[in-house]
N, C-alpha and C positions, 0 to 999 in steps of 0.2 A: 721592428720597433718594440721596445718595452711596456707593458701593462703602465707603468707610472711616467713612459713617454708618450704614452696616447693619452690618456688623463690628460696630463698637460696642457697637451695641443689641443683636444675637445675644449678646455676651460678657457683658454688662448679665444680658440674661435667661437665662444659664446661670451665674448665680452664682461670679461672678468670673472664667470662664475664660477669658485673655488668652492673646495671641501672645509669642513667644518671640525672635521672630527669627530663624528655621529658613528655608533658601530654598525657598518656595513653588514648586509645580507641576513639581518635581524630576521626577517620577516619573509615570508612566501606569498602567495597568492590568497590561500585557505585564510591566512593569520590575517591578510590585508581585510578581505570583506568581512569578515567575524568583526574585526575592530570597524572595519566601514557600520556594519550594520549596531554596533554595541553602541557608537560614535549619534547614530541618528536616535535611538533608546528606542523603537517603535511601541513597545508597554507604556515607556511614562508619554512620549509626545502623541500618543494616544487620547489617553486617560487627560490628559490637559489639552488637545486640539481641535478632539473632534466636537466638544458642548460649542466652544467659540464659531468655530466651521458650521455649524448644524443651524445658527441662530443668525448665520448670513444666507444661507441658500436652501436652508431644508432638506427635501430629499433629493436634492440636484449634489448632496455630498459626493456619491460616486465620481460624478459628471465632473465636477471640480479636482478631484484628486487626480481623473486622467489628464483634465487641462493644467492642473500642475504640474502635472509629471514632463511633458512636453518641454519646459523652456529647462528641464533640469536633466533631460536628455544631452539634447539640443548645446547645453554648455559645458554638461561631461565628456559632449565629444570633444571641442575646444578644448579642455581642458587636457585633454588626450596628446593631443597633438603637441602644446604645449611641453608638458611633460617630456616628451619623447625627444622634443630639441632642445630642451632646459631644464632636466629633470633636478630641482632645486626646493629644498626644502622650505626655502619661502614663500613658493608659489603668487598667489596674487600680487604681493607685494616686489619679488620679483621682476619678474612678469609683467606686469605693466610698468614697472622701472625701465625695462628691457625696448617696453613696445614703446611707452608715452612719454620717459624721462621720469628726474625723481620726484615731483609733486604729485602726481597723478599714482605712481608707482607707492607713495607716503600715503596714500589718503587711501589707497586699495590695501595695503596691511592694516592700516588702522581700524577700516569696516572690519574684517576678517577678526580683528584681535577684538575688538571694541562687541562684537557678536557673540564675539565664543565663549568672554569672560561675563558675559550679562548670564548667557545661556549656565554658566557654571553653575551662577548663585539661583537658578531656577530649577537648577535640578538637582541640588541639596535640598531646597526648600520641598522640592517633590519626594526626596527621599525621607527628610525626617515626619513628614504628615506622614505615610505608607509604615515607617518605623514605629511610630506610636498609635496606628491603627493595629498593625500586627500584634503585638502587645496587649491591646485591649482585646484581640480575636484567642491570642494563644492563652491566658488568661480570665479570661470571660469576665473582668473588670471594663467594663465600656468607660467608666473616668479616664481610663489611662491616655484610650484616643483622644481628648480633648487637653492632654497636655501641650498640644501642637500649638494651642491658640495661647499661650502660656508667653508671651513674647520677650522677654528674657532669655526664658529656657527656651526657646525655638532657635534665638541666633545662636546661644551658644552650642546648641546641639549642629546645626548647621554648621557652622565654624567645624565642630571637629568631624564632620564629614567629609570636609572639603580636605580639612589638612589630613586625614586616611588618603583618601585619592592623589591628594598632591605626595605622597612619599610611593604609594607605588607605583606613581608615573615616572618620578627622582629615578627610580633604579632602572628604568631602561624599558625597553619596547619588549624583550623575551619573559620579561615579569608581565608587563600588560597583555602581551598576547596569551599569556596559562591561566591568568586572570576570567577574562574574558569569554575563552572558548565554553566555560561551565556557564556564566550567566546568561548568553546570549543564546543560548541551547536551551536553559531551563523558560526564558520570554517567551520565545518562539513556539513554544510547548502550551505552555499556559496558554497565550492567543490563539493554538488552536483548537485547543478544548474547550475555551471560553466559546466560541463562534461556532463548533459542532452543539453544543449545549444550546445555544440558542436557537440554532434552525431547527432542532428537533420541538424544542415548546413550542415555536410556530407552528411545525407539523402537528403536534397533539393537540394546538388547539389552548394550550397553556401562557400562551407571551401574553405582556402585559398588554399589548399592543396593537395588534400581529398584523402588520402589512408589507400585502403581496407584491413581490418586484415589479417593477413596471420598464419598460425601456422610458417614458419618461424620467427616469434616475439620472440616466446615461446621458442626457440631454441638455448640454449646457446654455442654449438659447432659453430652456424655459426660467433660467434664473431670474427674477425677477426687476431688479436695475442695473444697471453694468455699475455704481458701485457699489452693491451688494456680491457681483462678478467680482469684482477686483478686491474686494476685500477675500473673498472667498480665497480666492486665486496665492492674495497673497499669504493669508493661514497655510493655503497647501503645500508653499514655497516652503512655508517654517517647517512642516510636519519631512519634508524630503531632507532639508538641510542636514549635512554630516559628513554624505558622500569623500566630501573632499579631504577627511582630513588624512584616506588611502594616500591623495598625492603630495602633502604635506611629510610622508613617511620616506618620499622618494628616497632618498641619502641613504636609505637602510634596510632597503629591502634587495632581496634578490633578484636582478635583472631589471635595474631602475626605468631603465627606457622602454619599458612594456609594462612590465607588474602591477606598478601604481594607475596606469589609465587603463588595463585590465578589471583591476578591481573596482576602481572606481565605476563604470560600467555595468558590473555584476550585482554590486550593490543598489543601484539603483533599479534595476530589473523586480532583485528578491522584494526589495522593501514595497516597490508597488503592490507586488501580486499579495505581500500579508496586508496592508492595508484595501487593500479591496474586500476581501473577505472578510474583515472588523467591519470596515463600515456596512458591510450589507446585513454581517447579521445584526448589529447594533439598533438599523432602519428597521429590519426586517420584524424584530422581537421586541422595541419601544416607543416603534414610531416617533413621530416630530413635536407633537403635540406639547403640552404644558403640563398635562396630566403627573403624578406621583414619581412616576418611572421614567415619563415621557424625554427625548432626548434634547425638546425642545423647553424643556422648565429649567426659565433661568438658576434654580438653586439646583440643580444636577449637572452645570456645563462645567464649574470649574475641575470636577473630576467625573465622570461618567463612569468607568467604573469600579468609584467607590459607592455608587446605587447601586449598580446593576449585577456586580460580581453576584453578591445574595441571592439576589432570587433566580438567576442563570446557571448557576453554579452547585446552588445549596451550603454544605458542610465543608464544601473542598473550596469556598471563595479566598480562603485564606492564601489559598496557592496565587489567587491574582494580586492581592497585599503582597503575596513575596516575590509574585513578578515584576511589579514596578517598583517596589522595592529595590531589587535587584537591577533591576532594568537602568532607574534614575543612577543607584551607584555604580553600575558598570559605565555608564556614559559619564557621568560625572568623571569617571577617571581614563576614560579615553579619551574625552573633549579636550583634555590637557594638554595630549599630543599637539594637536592645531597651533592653539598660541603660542604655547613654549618653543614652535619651531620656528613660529612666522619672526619670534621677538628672536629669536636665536640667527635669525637668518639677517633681521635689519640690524643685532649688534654687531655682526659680522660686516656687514658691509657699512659698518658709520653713518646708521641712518638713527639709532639711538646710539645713548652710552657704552660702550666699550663690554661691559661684564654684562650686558645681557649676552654678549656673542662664547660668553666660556662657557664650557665644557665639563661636566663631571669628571673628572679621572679616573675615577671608580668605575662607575655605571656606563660612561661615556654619552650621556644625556645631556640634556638641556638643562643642567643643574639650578642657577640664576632665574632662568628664564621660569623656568615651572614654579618657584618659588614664588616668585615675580604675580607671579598668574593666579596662583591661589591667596594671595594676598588683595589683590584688586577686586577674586571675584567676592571675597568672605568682606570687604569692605563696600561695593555695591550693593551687597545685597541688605547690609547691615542695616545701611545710610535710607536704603531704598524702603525699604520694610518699616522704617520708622515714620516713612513720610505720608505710607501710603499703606490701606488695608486690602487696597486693590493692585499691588505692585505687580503680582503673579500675572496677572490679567494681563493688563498693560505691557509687562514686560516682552512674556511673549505676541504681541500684537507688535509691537514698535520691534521686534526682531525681524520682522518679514522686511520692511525699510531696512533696516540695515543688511542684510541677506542679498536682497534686488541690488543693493547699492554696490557690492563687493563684487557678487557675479558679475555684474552688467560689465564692470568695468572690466574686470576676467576676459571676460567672454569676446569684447572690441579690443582687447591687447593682443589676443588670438589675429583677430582680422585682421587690424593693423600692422602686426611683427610679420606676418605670412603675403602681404601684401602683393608682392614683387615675385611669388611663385602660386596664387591664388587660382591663375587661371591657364595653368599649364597643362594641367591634367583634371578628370574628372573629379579623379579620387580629391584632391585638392581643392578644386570647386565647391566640392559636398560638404570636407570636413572642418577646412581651413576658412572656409569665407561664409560659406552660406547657414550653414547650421549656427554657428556661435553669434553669427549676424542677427538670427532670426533670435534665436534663445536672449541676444541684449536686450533687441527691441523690447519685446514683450516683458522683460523685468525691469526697464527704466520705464516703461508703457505704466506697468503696476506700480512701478515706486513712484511716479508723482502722482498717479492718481490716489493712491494710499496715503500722501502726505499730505492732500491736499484736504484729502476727506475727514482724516483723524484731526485735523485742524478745531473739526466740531467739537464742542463739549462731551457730547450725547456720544462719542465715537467711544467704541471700547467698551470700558467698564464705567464710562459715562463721568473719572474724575477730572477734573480742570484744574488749571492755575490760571486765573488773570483772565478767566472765560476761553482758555486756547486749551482743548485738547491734553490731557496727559501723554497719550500715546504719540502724538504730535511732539509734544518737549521735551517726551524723550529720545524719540529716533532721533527728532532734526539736531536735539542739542548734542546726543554723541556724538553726532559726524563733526558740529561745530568744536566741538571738545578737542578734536584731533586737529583742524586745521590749527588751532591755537599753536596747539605741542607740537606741529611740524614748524612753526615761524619758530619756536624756543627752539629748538632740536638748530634750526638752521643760524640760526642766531650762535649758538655752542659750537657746532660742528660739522662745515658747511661746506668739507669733503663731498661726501655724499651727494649732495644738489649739485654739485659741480660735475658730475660725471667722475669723477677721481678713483670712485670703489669699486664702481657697479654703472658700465656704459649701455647707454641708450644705441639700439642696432635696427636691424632690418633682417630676417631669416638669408641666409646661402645664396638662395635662390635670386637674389635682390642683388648680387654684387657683391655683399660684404657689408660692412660697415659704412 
């Protein structure tokens, strides 16, 4: 049988799932987790997670980041698996089309796109404060940083941040991967010189701070209310979130049915082991407190370190401005990956318009689609920014609800589709039912408790509308946003929901269809 008659019959027996047109074998292994980890930014969701994270659980941060890390295991193994029977560049959206039908299937891309594009205009926003603090460092004019606050010049500087990123996403995955391998080299560099730096003032005697590790760190009971846990929990969700956009690559990388849930795995290993050693020395050398430096003073959470680079660092802080710097723009333009493919994947299969589902000819990208993407994220952030001087806050707060909302359903599409070979063998037991089982729970567990909580005024960055929560009106209202544009969408073209593009199944194992 032929290479393009096995194709065939694979697409045959996964229920319509066809090629797109995406350049095949783009990408390896090395290129996947470079972009997995360039995807999560670990510099900027740093420098923006962990003041928030610090001011729910204090020094139970450690303790938090491993109980994050767990449901994000836990759903990369599902994710895994998935991959491996459906390796499709739509993934959630997919995927639960696959396991739940198309509503469920519409509303899992929607989180995933409605996440990724909030997450854009948050990490322009992060790049251009870091671009005019640089400036004010390389030039020794301190006005210049404070152009940031200049809010005209801020969106428009943002805007053409986003539209840099959005063209070198346009030309394809081999430009984003040569891209990448230099920034995510040089972060990873800085964060660890930034954390040797710091253990050492502890050691001398010099930290602002200086407190000594305790296994109470490690201790997620000593948290202080379970929703102070749950908030915490769900910050840690945001700071991991990225992993997945390895298997959104699936279409193009080399040896799809392993590669992408290879990496996706690998990535989530590295990225713990560099956030632990941030957060500890972070704990270690400014304690919790309220204090000047302290990690715990509300006016150091929105960027932590943009205090702390100085006095950790000395003359060489500049290098941490150009690692998150760098950090914010290399993810800024790998985030792009994600949407551009999820939208690529549901105009392919007539769950949106038509021309999201083309193709670059040139590049053989997601042409439309990333256009698409950078247009919604530089107009959220616009709309957002004007409404609010607390958006950054918020935004990222109200992403851990939509993050829990996307996986979860992820994760139960896994269970569901593998249903009928779940308990055949161990190996199955473990990875197909039990794991992605446990990893839902726990993120629908956090997402209504998170939705419930930011319902308060006080929740967040403490702004309201109509006495409800910011961070409440916006997670809840994007998810609502989307059910809207799935009834238009069904209303237009109602293919899709019918089963007609993209059929609802049950894995091999089950009989069939």
């Amino acid at each position: 049988m032929s290479s393009n008659e096995v194709t065939a019959s694979r697409e045959g027996e996964s229920g319509g799932i066809t090629r797109k047109g995406l350049k095949s074998g783009s990408v390896g292994l090395l290129g996947a987790v470079v972009i997995g980890v360039s995807c999560i930014a670990p510099a900027y969701t740093l420098t923006a997670g962990l003041g928030p994270t610090v001011s729910e659980v204090g020094v139970q941060l450690p303790a938090i980041f491993l109980v994050g890390f767990i449901p994000m295991i836990l759903v990369a193994l599902g994710y895994r698996e998935l991959n491996n029977a459906m390796p499709d560049s739509g993934t959630s959206f997919t995927w639960a089309t696959r396991a739940f039908g198309p509503w469920v299937g519409w509303m899992g891309g929607w989180g995933l796109i409605a996440a990724t594009i909030i997450v854009l205009s948050n990490l322009a926003a992060v790049a251009v404060d870091f671009f005019y603090l640089m400036l004010a460092q390389v030039t020794g004019n301190d006005a210049l940083a404070e152009l940031t606050t200049n809010l005209p010049l801020n969106i428009l500087t943002t805007c053409v941040f986003i539209a840099g990123a959005c063209w070198i996403s346009y030309r394809g995955l081999e430009t984003t991967k040569v891209f990448q391998y230099v920034l995510v080299g040089f972060q990873l560099l800085v964060l660890g010189w930034f954390s040797v730096a710091a253990f050492i003032h502890v050691g001398a005697g010099t930290a602002f701070d200086a407190t000594p590790i305790t296994a109470e760190w490690f201790n997620p009971f000593a948290v202080e209310s379970f929703s102070s846990f749950a908030a915490g929990v769900s910050l840690s969700i945001f700071v991991y979130w990225g992993w997945d956009v390895t298997l959104t690559m699936n279409e193009e990388t080399r040896n799809p049915d392993k590669t992408p849930g290879r990496a996706a795995t690998l990535t989530v290993f590295v990225i713990v082991a560099v956030y632990m050693v941030v957060a500890l020395a972070v704990l270690s050398y400014a304690g919790v407190g309220e204090g000047e430096l302290g990690a715990g003073n509300p006016d150091n959470q929105e960027s932590i370190f943009a205090v702390l680079a100085g006095p950790v660092m000395g003359p060489f802080a500049i290098l941490m401005s150009l690692s998150i710097l760098s950090s914010s723009a290399a993810s800024l333009q790998s985030t792009f990956v994600s949407p551009a493919r999820t939208l690529l994947a549901m105009g392919h299969y007539r769950a949106l318009p038509r021309r999201f589902g083309s193709i670059s000819p040139v590049h053989k990208s997601p042409g439309y689609a990333t256009v698409a993407s950078a247009i919604a994220a530089a107009g959220f952030y616009t709309v957002t920014r004007l409404l609010s001087e607390n958006a950054l806050w918020d935004t990222i707060t109200a992403l851990g609800l939509m993050i829990c909302f996307y996986y979860g359903i992820t994760a139960l599409a896994c269970v569901w589709f593998f249903r009928a070979e779940a308990f055949s063998s161990a190996r199955n037991f473990a990875l197909k039912f039990l794991a992605p089982l446990l990893g839902a729970v726990i993120l629908l567990v956090m997402f209504l408790k998170t939705a419930v909580d930011s319902m308060d005024p006080d929740y967040g960055s403490g702004s309201s509308i109509g006495g409800v929560g910011l961070v409440f009106i916006l997670g809840t209202g994007v998810i609502l946003l989307g059910a809207v544009l799935m009834l238009l969408m069904y209303r237009r073209n109602p293919g899709y929901f019918r089963g007609e593009t993209l059929r609802r199944g049950v894995a091999a194992g089950g009989g069939g269809e």
